[in-house]
C-alpha positions as CSV (number, residue, x, y, z in Angstrom):
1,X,-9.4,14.2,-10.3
2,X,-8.6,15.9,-7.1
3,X,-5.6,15.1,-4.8
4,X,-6.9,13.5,-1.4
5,X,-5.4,14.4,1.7
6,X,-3.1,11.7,2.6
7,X,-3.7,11.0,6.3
8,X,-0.2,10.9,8.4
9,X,1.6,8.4,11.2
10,X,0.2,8.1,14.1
11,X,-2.9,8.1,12.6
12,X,-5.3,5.3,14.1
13,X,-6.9,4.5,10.1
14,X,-3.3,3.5,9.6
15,X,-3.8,0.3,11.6
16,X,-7.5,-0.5,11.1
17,X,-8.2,-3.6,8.4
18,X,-10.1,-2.3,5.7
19,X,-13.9,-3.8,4.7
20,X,-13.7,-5.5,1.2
21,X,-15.4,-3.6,-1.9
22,X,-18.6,-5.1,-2.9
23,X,-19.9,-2.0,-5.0
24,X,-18.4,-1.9,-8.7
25,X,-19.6,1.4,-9.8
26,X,-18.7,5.1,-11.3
27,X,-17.6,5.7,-7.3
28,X,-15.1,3.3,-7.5
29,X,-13.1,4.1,-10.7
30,X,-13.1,8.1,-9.4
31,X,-11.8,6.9,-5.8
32,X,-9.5,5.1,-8.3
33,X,-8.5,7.5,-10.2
34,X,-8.2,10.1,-7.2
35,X,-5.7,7.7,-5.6
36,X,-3.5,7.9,-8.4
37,X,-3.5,11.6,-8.0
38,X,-3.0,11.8,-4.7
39,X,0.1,9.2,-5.0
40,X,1.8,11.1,-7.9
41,X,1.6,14.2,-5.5
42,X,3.0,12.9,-2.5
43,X,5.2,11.2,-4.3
44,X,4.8,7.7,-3.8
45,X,4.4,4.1,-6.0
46,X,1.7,2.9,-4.0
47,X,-1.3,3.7,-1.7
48,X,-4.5,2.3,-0.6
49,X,-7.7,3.6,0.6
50,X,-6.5,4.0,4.4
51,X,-3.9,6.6,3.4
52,X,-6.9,8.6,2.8
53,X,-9.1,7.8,5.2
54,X,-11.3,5.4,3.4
55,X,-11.1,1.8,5.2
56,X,-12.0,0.2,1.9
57,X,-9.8,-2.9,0.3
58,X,-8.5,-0.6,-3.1
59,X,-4.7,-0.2,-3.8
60,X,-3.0,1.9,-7.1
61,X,0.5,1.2,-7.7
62,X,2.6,2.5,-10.7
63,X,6.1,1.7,-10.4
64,X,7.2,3.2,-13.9
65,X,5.0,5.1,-16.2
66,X,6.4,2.4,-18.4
67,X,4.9,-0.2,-16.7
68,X,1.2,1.6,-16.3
69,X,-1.0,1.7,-13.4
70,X,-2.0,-1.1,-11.6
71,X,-5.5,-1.2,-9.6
72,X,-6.2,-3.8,-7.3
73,X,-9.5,-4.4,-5.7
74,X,-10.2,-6.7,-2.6
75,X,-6.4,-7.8,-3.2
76,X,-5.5,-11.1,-1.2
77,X,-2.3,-12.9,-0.8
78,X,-2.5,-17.0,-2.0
79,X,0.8,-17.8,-1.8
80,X,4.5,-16.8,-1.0
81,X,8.4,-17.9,-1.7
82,X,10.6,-19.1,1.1
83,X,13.2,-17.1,-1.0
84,X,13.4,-13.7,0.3
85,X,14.8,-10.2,-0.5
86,X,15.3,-7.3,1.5
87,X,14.1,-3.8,0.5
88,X,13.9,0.1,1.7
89,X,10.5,0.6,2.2
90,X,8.7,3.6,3.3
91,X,5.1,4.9,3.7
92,X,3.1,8.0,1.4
93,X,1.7,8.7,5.3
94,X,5.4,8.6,6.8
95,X,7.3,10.7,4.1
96,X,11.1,11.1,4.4
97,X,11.6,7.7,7.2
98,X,12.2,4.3,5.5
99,X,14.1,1.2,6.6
100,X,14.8,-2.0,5.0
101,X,12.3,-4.8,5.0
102,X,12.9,-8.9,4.5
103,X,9.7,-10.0,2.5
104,X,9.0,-13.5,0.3
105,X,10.6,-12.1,-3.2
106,X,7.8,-14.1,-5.1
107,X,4.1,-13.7,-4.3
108,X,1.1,-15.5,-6.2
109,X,-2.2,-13.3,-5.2
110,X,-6.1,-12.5,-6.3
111,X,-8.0,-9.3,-6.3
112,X,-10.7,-7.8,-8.7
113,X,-10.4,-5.0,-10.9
114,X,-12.7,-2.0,-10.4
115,X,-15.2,-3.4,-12.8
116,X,-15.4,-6.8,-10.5
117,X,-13.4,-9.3,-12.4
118,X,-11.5,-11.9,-10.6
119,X,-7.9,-12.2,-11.9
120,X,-4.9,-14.1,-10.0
121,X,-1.5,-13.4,-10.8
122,X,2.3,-14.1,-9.7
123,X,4.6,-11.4,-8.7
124,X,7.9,-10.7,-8.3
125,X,10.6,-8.5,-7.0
126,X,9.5,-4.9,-6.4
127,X,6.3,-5.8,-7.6
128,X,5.6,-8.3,-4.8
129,X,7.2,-6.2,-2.3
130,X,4.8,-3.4,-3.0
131,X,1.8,-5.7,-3.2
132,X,2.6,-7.1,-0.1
133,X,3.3,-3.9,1.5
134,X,0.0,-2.7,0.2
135,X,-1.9,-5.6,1.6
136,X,-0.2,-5.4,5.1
137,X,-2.2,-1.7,5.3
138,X,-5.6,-3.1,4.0
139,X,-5.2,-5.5,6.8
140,X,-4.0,-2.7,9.5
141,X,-0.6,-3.6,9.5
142,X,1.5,-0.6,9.4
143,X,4.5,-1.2,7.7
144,X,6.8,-0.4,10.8
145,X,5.3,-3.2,12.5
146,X,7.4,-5.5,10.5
147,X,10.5,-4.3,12.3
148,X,12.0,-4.9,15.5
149,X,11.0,-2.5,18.3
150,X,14.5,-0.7,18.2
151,X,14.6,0.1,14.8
152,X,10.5,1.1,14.6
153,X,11.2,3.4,18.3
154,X,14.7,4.6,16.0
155,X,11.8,5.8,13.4
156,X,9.5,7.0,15.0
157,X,12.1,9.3,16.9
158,X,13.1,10.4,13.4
159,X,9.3,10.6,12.2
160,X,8.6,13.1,15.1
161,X,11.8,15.1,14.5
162,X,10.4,16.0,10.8
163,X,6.8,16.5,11.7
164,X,8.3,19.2,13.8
């Protein structure tokens, strides 16, 4: 499968919500399976549609190639700890600029898999960071917008400093 380009920060994609899927088809599993490609390039352990351009509700993560690939389809948080944990995060379209996050450290969640099933599940830990930092960008929430302004205008100052 080929590698997508992976659109970067400032891009306005970043921060649009994404329609759900509705079509379970051959398209799906190659957009799939093209994502996973693309995020083993850049290197990353998550991406979604939007960090390709397509404003569709589709995240791959694969934390470990122990642990396999995980597809989620029209992903939606149900539920979240009041017990937190704080973790680096960073973005496959912001490469080389991360900063620590304070997210729920247990999440409970639905999606489909590309063949339309329902499934819910409980995650937690890195797992339920990344989910939830996958779901922020479905819903146009970039994750720097979970910072204060000093440290996001800190990053972005760095971010520009790279791209140059």
């Amino acid at each position: 499968m080929p590698v997508r380009h992976i659109i970067r920060f400032p891009n306005p994609l970043l921060q649009t919500s994404c329609e759900p899927v509705t079509v379970f088809d051959d398209d799906l599993r190659t957009l799939a399976a093209d994502l996973l490609d693309t995020m083993h390039a850049a290197p990353g352990v998550g991406i979604t549609g939007p960090h390709i351009g397509v404003l569709k509700r589709i995240v791959v993560i694969e934390l470990s190639r122990e642990d396999g690939v995980r597809t989620y389809i029209n992903p939606q948080l149900l539920w979240s700890s009041e017990e937190t944990m704080r973790h680096m995060e960073g973005s496959v379209s912001m490469p080389g600029v991360t900063e620590e996050i304070v997210r729920p450290k247990t999440i409970r969640f639905s999606y489909q898999d590309v063949n339309g099933v329902a499934h819910e599940e409980q995650a937690e830990d890195f797992l339920a960071i990344c989910i939830q930092h996958e779901i922020d960008q479905l819903d146009g929430i970039f994750w720097l917008q979970r910072l204060s302004k000093l440290k996001r205008d800190r990053l972005i100052k760095k971010w520009e400093k790279i791209r140059s």
